[in-house]
C-alpha positions in Angstrom: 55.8 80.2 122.5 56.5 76.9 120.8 60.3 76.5 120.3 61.5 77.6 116.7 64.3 75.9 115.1 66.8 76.7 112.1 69.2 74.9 110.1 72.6 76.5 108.4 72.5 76.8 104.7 76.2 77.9 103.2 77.6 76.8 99.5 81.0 75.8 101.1 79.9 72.6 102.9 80.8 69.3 103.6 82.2 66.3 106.2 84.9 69.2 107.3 84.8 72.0 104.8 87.6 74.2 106.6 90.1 71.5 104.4 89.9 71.7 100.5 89.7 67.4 101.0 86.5 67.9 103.1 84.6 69.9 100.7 81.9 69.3 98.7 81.7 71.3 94.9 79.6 74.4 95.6 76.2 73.4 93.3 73.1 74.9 93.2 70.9 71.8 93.0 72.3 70.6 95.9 71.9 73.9 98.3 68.8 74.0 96.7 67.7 70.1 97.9 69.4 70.7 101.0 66.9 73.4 101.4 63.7 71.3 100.7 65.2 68.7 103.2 65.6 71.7 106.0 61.9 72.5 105.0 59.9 69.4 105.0 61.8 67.7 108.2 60.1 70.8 110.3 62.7 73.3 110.5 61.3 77.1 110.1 64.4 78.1 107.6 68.1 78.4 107.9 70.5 80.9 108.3 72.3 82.0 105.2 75.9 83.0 106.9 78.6 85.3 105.0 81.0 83.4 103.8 82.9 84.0 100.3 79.2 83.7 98.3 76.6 86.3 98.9 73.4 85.4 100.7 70.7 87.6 98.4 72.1 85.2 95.8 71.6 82.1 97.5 68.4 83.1 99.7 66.3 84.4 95.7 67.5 80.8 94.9 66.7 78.9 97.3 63.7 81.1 98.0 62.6 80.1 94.6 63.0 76.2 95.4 61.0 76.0 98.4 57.6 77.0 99.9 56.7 79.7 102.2 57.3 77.8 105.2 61.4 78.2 104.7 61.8 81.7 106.4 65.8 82.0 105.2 67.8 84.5 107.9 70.2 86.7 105.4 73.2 87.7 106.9 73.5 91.2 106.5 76.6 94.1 107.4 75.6 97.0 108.3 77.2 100.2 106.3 77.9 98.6 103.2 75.4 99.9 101.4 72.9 102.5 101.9 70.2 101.5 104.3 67.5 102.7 101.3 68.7 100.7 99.2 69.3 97.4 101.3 65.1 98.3 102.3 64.6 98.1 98.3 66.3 94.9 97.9 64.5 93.1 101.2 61.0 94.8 100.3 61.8 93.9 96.4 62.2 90.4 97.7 59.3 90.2 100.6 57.2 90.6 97.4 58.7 88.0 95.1 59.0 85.2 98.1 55.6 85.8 100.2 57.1 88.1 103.2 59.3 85.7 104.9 62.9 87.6 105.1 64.6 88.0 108.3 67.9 90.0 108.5 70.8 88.6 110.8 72.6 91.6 111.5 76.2 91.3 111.7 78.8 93.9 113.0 81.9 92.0 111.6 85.4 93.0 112.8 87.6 96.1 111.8 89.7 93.9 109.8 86.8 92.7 107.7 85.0 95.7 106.8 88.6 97.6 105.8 88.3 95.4 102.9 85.0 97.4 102.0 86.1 100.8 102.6 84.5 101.1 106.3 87.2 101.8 109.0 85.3 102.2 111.9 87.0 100.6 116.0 85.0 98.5 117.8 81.9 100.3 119.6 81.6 102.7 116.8 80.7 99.6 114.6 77.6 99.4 117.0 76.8 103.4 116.7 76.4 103.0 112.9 74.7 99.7 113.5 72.0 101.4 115.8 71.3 104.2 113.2 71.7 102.2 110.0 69.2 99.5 111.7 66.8 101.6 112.9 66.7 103.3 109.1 66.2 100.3 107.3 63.3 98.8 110.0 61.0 102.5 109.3 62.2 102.2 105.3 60.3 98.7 105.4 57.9 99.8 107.8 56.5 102.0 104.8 57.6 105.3 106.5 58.9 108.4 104.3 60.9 110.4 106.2 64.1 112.6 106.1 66.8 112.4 108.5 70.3 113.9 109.7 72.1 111.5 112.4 75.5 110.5 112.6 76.7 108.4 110.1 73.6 109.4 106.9 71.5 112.1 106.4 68.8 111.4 104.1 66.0 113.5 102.3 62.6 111.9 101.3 63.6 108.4 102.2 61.4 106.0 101.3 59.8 107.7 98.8 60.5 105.3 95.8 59.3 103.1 97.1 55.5 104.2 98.2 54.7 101.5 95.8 56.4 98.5 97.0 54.2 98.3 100.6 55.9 96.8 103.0 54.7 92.6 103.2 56.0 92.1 107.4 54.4 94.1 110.1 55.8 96.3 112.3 59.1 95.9 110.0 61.0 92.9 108.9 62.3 91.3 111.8 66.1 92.0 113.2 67.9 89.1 114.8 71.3 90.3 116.3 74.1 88.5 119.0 76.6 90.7 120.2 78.3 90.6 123.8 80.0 93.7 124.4 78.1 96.4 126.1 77.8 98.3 123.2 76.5 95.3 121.4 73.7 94.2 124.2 72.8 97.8 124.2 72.0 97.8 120.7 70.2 94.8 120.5 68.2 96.4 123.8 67.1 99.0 121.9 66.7 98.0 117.6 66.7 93.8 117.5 63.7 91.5 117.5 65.7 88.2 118.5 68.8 88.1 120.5 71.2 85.5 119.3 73.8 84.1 121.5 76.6 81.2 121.1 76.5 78.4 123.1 78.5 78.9 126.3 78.0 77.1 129.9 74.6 77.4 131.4 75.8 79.6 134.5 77.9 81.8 132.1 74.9 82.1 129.4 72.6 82.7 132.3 74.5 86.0 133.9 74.7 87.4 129.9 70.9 86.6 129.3 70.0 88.3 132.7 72.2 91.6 131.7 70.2 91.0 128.2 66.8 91.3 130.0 67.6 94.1 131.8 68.7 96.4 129.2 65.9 95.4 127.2 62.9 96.1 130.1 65.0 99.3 130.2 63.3 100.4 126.8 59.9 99.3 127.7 60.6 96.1 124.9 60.8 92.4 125.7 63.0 90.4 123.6 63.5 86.6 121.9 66.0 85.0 122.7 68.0 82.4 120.1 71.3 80.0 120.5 73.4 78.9 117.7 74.5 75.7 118.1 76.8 73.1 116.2 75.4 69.4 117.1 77.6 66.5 117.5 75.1 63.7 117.8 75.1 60.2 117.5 73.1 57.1 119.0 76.0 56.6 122.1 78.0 59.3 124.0 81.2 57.5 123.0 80.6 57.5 118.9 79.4 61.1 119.1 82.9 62.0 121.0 84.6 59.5 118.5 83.3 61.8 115.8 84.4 65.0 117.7 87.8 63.2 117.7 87.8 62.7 113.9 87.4 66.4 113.5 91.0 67.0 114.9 92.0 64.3 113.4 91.0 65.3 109.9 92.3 69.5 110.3 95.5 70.5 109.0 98.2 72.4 111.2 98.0 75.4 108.8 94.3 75.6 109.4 95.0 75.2 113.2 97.6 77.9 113.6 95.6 80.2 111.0 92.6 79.8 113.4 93.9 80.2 116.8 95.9 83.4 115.1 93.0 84.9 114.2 91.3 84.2 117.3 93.7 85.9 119.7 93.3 88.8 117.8 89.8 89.1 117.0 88.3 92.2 118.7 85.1 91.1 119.2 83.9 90.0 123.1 82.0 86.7 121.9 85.3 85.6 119.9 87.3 86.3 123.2 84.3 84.5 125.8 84.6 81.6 123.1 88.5 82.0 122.8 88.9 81.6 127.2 87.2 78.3 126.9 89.9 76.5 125.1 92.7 78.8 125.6 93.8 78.3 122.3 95.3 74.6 123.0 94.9 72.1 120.7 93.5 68.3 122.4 94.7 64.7 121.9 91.3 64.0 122.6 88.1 66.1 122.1 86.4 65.8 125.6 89.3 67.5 127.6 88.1 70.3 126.6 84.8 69.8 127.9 83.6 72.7 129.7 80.3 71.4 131.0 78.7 68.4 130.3 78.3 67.9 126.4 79.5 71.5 125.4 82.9 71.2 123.7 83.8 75.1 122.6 86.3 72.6 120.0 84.7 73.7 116.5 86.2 77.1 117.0 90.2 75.8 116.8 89.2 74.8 112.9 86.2 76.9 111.9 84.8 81.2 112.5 82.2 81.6 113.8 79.9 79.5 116.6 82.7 77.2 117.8 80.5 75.4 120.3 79.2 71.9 119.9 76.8 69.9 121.7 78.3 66.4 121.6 76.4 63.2 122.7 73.6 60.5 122.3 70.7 61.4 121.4 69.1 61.8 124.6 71.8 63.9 126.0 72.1 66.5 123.0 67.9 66.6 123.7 68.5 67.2 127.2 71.1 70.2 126.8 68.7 71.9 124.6 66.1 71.1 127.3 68.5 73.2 129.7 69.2 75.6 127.6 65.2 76.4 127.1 64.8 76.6 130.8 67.0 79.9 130.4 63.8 81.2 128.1 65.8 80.4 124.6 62.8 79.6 122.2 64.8 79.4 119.3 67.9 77.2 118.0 69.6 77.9 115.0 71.4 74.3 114.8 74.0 72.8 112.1 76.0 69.6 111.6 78.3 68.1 108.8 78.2 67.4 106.2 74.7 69.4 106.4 72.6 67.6 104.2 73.0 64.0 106.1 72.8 65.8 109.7 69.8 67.9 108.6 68.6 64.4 108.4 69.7 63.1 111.7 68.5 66.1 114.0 65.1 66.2 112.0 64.1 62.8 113.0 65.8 62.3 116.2 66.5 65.9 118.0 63.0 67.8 116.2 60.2 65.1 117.3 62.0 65.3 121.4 61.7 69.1 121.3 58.1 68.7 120.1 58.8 70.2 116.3 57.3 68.1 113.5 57.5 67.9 109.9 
């Protein structure tokens, strides 16, 4: 399979948007040409991350502003509203956008979903997140059904919406990272592509093996996708020089908020990504190197990925290169501010990997 590659679409963007000073104003026609830039330099879509806007909001906008081709990747938590009615909305919009959803399920963190009402520990996030899932994929598979699990019982499902055929086959498609063993079971079992974050090639290789195996397990074989943060410029020493800037630029609030957060996040990738820094803050980017060109930096200022791929252009190329010798066919990359970097890694990082415009 040809490698696929995504872009990151979010309203609150910029040079170094975790500081009011490196923010852009959130505006539609902007997210909406950033779109048409992530579209016609050769990238398949973006993801559409949570964040303080919501993503069926931005994806029916952006949808609207761009061509089949731009496939966006919602970022959806499970449990926050009935899987029936989350298979209206996605079927609702396979229909109005030419079938080209795809759901990024996220599990979130106890903390977080308290603030919606759900109070559920660790790997019983994942329990609800195995039934809810495999609800919504039979709702917009077209199947009417009752059922009494767990978490939801439901009579009839699917029902209303006999008329709204599903646009996707088998269902639309699940793309899921999670590295607990509750999470890698899940994905085993429910998830079309298994997302990862960027971590050294020996430690990426033992989780991707573990991956595999569970997987073959339930007869299924799975994609496999990195998300990445790039860091590229025409020399090694300007791309660093810009990883320096980032600290540079970040306030000490946002620095002690961060690393606060981190030690107490719950979830295993946040701690994996946590044990490559160790919560210390450089004087210079590169010692925290942890193997050549992967600084796990962007997570002392930012949620989420935290791993960059710093370097020329050449050597950002090559660590992709490695990372597709694991079997990853599919990159979801980003870079600020993300309008000027789309444009960068589209004409310099795309054409090496063989993707075109």
């Amino acid at each position: 399979m040809a490698t696929e590659v995504l872009w990151y679409v979010i309203p609150r963007e910029g040079g170094y948007p975790w500081e009011p000073a490196g923010r852009r104003p959130v505006d539609l026609r902007y997210l909406q040409r950033l779109a048409g830039a992530v579209e016609s330099l050769g990238f398949t879509g973006a993801l559409l991350a949570t964040d303080l806007y919501d993503v069926w909001a931005l994806g029916s906008a952006l949808s609207a502003a761009t061509s089949t081709r731009f496939k966006p990747l919602l970022a959806v938590h499970p449990g926050l509203i009935s899987p029936t009615l989350l298979a209206k909305q996605a079927l609702t919009f396979e229909h109005l956008f030419g079938g080209r959803l795809r759901f990024n399920v996220v599990n979130g963190s106890t903390r977080h979903l308290a603030q919606y009402g759900l109070h559920l520990e660790g790997d019983e996030r994942y329990a609800l997140s195995t039934e809810y899932w495999s609800l919504v994929k039979r709702l917009t598979a077209g199947e009417v059904f009752d059922h009494k699990g767990r978490f939801y019982e439901l009579r009839d499902a699917g029902a209303d919406l006999r008329e709204v055929p599903p646009v996707q086959r088998p269902h639309i498609p699940l793309w899921f990272g999670g590295s607990s063993a509750a999470g890698i079971e899940m994905a085993a079992e429910q998830v079309d592509v298994y997302l990862t974050w960027g971590e050294p090639v020996p430690q990426l290789k033992e989780k991707l093996d573990r991956v595999r195996a569970r997987a073959a397990a339930y007869g299924r074989t799975l994609r496999i996708g990195l998300r990445l943060h790039l860091i590229v410029r025409d020399t090694e020493d300007a791309a660093w020089a810009a990883a320096d800037r980032l600290l540079d630029v970040t306030s000490e609030a946002t620095y002690a908020a961060r690393l606060g957060e981190a030690r107490d996040a719950d979830g295993v990738g946040w701690q994996r990504q946590f044990r490559q820094h160790g919560g210390r803050v450089p004087a210079h980017a590169r010692e925290l190197e942890t193997y050549p060109n992967l600084w796990p930096g962007m997570s002392l200022f930012r949620p989420g990925p935290g791993t960059a791929v710093v370097g020329s252009t050449a050597q950002v190329v090559e660590r992709l290169q490695e990372f597709e010798s694991l079997g990853v066919d599919t990159f979801i990359l980003s870079g600020n501010p993300l309008l000027e970097e789309a444009y960068r890694v589209g004409e310099t990082v795309l054409p090496a990997l063989g993707v075109t415009g």
